[in-house]
N, C-alpha and C positions, 0 to 999 in steps of 0.2 A: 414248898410242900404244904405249909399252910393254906396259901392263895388253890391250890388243887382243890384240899382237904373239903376246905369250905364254898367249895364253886356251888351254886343252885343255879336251875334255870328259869330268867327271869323270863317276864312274863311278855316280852318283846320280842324276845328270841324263839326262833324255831329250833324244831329236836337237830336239824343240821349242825346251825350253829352251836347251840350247846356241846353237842359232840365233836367240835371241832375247837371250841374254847376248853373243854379237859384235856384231849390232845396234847395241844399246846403247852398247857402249864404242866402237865405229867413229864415233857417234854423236858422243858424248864426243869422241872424236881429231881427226876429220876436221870437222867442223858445215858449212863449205861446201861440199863437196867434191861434184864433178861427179857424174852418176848412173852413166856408164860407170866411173868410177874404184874407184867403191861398191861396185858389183856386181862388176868383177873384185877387188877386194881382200876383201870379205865370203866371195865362192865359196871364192877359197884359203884365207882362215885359216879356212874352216869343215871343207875336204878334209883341212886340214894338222892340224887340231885334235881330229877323230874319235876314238873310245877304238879304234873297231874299225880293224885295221888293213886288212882282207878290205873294210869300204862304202868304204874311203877309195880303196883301189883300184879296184872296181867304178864308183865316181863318176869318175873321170880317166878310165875307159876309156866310161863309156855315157852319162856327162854332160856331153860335152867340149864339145859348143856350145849348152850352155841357159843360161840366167841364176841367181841364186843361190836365188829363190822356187824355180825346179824342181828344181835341185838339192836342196835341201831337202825337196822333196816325194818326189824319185827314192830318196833318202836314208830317208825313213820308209816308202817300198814295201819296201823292201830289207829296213830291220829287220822290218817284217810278215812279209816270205815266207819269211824266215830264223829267225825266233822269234828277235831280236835285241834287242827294245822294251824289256826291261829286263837289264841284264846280271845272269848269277847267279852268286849267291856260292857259295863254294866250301868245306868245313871239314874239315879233317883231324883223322880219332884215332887220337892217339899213346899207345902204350902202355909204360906208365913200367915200368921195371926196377927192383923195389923193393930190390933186394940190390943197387944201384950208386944209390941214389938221392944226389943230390948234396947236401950238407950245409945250404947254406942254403935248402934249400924248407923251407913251411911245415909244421908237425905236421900228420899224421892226424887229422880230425875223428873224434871217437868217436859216431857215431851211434846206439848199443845202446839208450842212455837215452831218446833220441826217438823210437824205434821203440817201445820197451817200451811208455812213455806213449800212443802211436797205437793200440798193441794193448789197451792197459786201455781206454780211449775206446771204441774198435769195441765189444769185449765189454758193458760197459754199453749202448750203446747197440742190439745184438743182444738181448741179454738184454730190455730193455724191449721193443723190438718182439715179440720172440716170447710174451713174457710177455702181451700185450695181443692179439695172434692167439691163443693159446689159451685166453685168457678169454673170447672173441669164440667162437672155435669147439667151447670144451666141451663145450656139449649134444652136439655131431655126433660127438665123438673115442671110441670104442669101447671104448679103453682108458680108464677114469675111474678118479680117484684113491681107493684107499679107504679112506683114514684120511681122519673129517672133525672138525672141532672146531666148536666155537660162539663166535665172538667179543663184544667189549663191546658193539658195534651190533645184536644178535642176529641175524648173518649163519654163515654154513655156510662154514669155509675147509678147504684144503688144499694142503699143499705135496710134489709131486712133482717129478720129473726129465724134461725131455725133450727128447730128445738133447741131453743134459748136460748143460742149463740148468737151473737149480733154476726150477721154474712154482708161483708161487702160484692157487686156483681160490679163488672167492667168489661166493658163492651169498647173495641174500637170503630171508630167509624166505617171500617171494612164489611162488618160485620150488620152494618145500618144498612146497606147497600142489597145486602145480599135477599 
């Protein structure tokens, strides 16, 4: 009877659950209890128990002779027409005064070192992309590299710049022919 008494509905639960979590425990408290008894005792601890304080009122004044099913129903119209259905959270940013900062917060994380490492990361992996589009698009680029050497494969390389990527080209001798 207590665990009923004091049921509220938190702020996670929707008006179903809530009305299904008194159920239950009246269930638990009462097991014989008459069907008027039910129903007027269910309606109030469900009025008395709402997080909103706005349905709780609205239900006393537009629900005041329906049974605790319509209630409940009158109840989930409400939060519908009101965008009520779930409640939202709320988050505040405070912004810390570092010259009064209080002594026992934590150190400063130094994030330079993780950033450094995410920007060598990028650049490799830029570099390999571009390196592979302009080996891809060679033939078409206007500008061509014009130092070329002959490697141990007997292929045609070169290495230029572009946009300030160092680009290797590689050409195989099929391609000298043609």
């Amino acid at each position: 009877m207590r665990r009923f008494e004091n049921r509220k509905q938190a702020d996670t639960k929707s008006i179903s659950d809530f009305a299904m979590q008194i159920r239950l425990l009246f269930r638990e408290a009462w097991p014989s209890a008459s069907a008027d008894f039910k129903d007027i005792t269910l309606k109030r601890r469900f009025e008395d128990g709402l997080l909103s304080l706005e349905m709780s009122q609205y239900l006393r004044l537009h629900a005041r002779d329906v049974d605790f099913a319509t209630t409940v129903l009158k109840a989930r119209q409400f939060a519908d027409t009101t965008d009520m259905a779930k409640p939202k959270k709320s988050v505040k940013f405070v912004q810390l005064d570092h010259n009064h900062a209080p002594s026992d917060s934590p150190q400063q994380m130094d994030f330079k070192p993780l950033l450094d490492g995410f920007e060598q990361i990028m650049k490799k992996i830029c570099h390999s992309f571009i390196s592979l589009v302009i080996s891809v698009c060679a033939p078409f680029v206007k500008q061509q590299p014009t130092f070329w050497s002959v490697t141990s494969q007997g292929q045609y390389q070169s290495t230029t710049t572009w946009y300030h990527f160092p680009v290797t080209f590689t050409l195989s001798r099929a391609t000298d022919n043609a």
